[in-house]
N, C-alpha and C positions, 0 to 999 in steps of 0.2 A: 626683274622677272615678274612682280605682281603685276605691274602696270601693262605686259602682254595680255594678262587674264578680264583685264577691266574693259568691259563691253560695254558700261551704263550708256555713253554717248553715242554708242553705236544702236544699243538699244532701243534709247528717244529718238536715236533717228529716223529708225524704221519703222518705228508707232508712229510719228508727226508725216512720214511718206504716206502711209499707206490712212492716215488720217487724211491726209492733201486728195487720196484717191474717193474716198468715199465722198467726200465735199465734192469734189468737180466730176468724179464719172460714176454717178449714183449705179444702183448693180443694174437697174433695167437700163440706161446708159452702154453698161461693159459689156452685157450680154448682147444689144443688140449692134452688130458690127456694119450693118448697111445704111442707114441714115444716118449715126450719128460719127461716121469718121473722122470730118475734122475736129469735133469733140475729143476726139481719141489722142488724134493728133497733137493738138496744141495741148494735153492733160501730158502725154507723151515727153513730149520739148521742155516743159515745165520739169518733171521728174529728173530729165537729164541735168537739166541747169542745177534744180534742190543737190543731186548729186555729184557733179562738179566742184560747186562751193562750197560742199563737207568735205571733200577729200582737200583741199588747198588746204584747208585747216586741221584737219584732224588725218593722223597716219592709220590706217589699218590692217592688220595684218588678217591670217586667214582664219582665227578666231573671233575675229570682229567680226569680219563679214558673213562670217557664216548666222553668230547672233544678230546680226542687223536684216538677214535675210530671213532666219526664219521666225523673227517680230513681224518683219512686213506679213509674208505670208499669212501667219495662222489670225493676224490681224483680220484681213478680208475675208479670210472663210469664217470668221464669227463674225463677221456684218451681213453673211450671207451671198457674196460674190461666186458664181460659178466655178467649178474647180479649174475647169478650165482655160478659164480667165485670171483666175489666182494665178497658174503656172506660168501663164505667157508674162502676165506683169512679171513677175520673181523670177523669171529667169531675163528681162530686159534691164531690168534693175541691178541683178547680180552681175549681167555683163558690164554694165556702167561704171557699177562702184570696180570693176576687178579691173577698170583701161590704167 
């Protein structure tokens, strides 16, 4: 039963995500959505894979995801990433890690 409670690897995971994000799609990057698409894109693809390869190994239930999701998020809005760009990442993310 404790071990349902224990989110730390879900937690670094969603810090070292939304770390991967600031590195490759700086916030003038995320904000702007017309020239820098395949930036988006291949930042995107990338994400998908980081999160692929954490689920093979690690199980999460829906108290994991929820603290892995909102590490990512309140992660970007304190590097300063638009809110609404915060949302679209964190809910493409929460869709991934939830397949």
């Amino acid at each position: 039963m404790i071990s349902w409670f224990s989110a730390k690897d879900a937690k670094n995971f969603g810090m070292q995500l939304a770390e991967y994000v600031v590195a490759e799609m700086p916030t003038e990057v995320a904000a702007r959505k017309d020239k820098t698409l395949r930036k988006r894109i291949k930042t995107l693809q990338q994400l998908e894979q980081k999160i692929h390869n954490f689920k093979l190994e690690n199980s999460l239930n829906i108290y994991k995801k929820a603290q892995f999701g909102n590490i990512f998020k309140w992660h970007l809005l304190e590097q300063g990433y638009d809110k609404e760009v915060v949302e679209e990442l964190t809910n493409i993310v929460m869709k991934e890690i939830s397949k």
